[in-house]
C-alpha positions as CSV (number, residue, x, y, z in Angstrom):
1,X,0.0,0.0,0.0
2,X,2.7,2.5,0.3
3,X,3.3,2.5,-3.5
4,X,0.1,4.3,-3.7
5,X,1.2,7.0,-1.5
6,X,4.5,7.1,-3.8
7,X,2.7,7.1,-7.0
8,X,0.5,9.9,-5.6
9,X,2.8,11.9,-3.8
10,X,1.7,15.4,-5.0
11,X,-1.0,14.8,-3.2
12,X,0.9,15.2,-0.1
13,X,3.6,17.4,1.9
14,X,4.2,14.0,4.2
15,X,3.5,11.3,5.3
16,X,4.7,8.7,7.8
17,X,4.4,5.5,9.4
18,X,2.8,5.7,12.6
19,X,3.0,1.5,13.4
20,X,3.9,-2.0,11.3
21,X,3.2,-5.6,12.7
22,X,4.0,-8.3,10.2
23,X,3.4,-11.9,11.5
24,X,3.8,-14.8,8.6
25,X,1.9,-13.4,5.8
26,X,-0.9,-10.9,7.8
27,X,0.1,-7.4,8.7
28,X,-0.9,-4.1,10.3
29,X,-0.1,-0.6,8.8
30,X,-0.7,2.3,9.9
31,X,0.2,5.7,8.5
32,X,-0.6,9.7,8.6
33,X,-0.4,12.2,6.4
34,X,-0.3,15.6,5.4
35,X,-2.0,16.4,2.3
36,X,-1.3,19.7,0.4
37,X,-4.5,21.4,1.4
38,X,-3.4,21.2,5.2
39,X,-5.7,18.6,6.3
40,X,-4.3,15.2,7.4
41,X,-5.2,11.6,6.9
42,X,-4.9,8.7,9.5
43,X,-5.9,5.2,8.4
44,X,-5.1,2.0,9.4
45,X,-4.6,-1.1,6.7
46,X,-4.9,-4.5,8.0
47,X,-3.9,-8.0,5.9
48,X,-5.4,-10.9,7.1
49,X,-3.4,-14.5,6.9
50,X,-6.4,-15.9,5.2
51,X,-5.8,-13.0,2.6
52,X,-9.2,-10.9,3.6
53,X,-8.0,-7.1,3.8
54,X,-9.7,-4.3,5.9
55,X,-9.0,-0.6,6.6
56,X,-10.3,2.5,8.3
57,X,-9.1,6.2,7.8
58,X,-10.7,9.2,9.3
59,X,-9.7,12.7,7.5
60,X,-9.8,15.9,9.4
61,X,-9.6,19.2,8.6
62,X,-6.3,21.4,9.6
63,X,-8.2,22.0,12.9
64,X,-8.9,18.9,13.5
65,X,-12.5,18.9,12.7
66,X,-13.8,15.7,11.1
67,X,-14.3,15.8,7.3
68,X,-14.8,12.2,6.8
69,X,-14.7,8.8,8.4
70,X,-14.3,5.0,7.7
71,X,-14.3,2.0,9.8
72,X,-13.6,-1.5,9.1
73,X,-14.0,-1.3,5.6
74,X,-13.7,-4.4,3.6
75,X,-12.1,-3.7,0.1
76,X,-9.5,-4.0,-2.2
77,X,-7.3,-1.4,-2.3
78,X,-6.5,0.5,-5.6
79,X,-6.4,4.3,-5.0
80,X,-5.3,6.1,-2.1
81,X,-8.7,6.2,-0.5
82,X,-10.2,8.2,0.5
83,X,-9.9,10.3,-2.8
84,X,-10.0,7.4,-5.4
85,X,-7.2,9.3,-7.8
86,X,-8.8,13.0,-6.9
87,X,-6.5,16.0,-6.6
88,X,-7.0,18.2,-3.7
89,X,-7.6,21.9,-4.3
C-alpha cells in the first residue's frame, strides 16, 4: 500500500508511518499524512493471513474537525482512499 502514496505523492507534503506488525503473511499498517491542502489523513490497513483485507481512515480538517470517516471497511485497495485518484484543491 505504500506505493500508492508514492505514485500519488503530489498529493501530499508528508507522510509517515505511525505503526507495522508483520506476523507470517498478515500485517498491520498504519500511516498519517499531510495532504497539500493542510488537512491530514490517518488510516489504518490490516492483511489478514487468510488473505481478507480491511481498513479505516478518518480525515480531518487542519483544525482537527472531522471531514470524513471509515471504519472497518472491507475492500480491495487501488487508490489512495479516500480520494480514489482525486486531486486536492
Amino acid at each position: 500500500m505504500l506505493h500508492l502514496f508514492e505514485q500519488n505523492q503530489d498529493l501530499f507534503t508528508s507522510w509517515f508511518v505511525i505503526r507495522y506488525e508483520r506476523e507470517s503473511d498478515s500485517y498491520l499498517l498504519q500511516i498519517g499524512a499531510i495532504l497539500q491542502d493542510g488537512s491530514r489523513l490517518e488510516l489504518r490497513d490490516y492483511l489478514f493471513i487468510d488473505g481478507n483485507r480491511k481498513y479505516a481512515y478518518q480525515w480531518m480538517e487542519k483544525d482537527s474537525t472531522l471531514r470524513q470517516r471509515s471504519l472497518d471497511r472491507h475492500n480491495h485497495i487501488t487508490a489512495p482512499y479516500p480520494f480514489s485518484g482525486a486531486r486536492s484543491s
